[in-house]
C-alpha positions as CSV (number, residue, x, y, z in Angstrom):
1,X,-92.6,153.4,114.2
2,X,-89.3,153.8,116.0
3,X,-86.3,153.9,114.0
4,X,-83.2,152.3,116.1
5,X,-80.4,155.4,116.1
6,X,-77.1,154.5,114.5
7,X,-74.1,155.2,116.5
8,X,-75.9,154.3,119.9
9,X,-76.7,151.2,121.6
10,X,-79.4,148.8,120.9
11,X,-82.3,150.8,122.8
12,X,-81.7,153.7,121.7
13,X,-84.3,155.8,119.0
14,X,-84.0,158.1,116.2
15,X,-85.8,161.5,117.9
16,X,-88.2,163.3,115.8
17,X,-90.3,166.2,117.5
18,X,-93.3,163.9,116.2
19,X,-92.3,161.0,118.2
20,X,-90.9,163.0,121.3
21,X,-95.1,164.4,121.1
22,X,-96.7,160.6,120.9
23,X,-94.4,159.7,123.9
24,X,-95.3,162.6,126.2
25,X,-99.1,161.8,125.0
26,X,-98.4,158.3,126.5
27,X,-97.5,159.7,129.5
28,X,-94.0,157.9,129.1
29,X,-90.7,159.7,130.0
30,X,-88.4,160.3,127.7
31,X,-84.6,161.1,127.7
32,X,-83.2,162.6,124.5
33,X,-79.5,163.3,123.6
34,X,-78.5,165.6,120.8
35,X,-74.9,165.5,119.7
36,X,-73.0,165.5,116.6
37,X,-69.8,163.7,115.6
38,X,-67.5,167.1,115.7
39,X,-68.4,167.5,119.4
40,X,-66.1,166.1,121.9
41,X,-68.2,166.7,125.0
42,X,-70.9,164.7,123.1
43,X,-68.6,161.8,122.8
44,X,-67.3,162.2,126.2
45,X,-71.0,162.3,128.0
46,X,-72.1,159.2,125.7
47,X,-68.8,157.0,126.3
48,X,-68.8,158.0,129.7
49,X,-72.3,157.9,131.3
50,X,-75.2,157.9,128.6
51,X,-74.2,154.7,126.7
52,X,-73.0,152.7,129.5
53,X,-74.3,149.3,130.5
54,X,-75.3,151.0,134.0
55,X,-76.7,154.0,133.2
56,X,-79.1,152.1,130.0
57,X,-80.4,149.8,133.2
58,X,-81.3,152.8,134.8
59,X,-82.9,154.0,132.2
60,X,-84.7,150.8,131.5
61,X,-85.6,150.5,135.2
62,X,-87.7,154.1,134.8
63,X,-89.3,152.9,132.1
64,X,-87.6,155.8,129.9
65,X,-87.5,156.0,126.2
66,X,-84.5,157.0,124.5
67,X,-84.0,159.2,121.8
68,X,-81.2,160.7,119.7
69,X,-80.8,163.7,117.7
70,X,-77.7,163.6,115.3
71,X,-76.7,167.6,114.7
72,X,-73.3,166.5,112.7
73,X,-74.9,168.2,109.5
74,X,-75.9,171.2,111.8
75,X,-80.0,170.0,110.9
76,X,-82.8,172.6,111.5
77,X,-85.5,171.0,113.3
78,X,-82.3,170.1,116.1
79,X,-81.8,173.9,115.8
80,X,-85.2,174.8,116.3
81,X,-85.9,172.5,118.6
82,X,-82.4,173.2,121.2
83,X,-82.9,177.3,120.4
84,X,-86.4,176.9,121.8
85,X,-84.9,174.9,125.1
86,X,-83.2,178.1,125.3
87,X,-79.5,176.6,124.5
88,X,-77.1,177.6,121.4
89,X,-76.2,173.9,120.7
90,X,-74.7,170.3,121.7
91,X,-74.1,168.8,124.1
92,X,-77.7,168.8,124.7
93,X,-79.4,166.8,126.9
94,X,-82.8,166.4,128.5
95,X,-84.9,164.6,130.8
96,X,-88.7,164.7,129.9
97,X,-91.3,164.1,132.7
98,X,-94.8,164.0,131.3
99,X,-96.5,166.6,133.2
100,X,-93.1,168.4,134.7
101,X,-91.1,171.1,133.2
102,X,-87.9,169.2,131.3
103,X,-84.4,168.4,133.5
104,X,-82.0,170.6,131.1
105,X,-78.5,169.0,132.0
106,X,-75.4,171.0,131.7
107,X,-72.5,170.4,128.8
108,X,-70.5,167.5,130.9
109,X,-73.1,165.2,132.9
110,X,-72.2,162.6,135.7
111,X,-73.7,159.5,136.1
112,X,-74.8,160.8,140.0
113,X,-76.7,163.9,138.2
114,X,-78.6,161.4,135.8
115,X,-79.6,159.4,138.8
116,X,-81.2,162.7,140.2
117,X,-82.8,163.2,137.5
118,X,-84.3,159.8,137.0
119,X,-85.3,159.6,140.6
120,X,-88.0,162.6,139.8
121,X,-90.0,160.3,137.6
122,X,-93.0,159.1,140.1
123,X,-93.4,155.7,140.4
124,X,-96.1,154.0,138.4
125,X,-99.1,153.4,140.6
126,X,-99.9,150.3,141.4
């Protein structure tokens, strides 16, 4: 099942590599945040954008799971799984399209690049 993440908002998931598979199985987008308590950007992209009231409607609106990594104990399977995204650490933060190469974001996201990203999901068929 999904484990609700602490230190996030209600709709908000604990990410394991496991879960992140299931969802991309389901054909269901996923957005997952890795950040870690030392790590002011992280706190700066969740206060600011991630974790706001507008940007979680968004999310909601595309039908996009959210998931969070915590790396404040520097844990391997983060490590692994950001090295092999090609990054060296947090912030990270991606957009995952079922089908589509992932949306990387850079260390400091805007609410307008988010949008963007979201807007790449194709609508459900009716």
């Amino acid at each position: 099942g999904m484990i609700p993440a602490p230190q996030a908002p209600e709709g908000w998931f604990v990410f394991t590599p496991e879960l992140h598979q299931k969802l991309m199985d389901e054909g269901k987008p996923v957005f997952l945040d890795i950040g870690a308590d030392w790590c002011k950007n992280c706190m700066t992209n969740e206060k600011t954008v991630l974790f706001t009231p507008d940007i979680m409607k968004e999310f909601a609106a595309h039908g996009v799971t959210l998931l969070r990594g915590d790396f404040t104990r520097k844990d391997e399977t983060l490590l692994k799984w950001i090295q092999a995204h090609e990054r060296a650490g947090v912030p990270f933060n991606a957009l995952y399209i079922p089908g589509k190469e992932p949306i990387l974001f850079p260390e400091l996201i805007s609410a307008k690049r988010v949008r963007d990203a979201l807007a790449q999901i194709p609508k459900e068929t009716e």
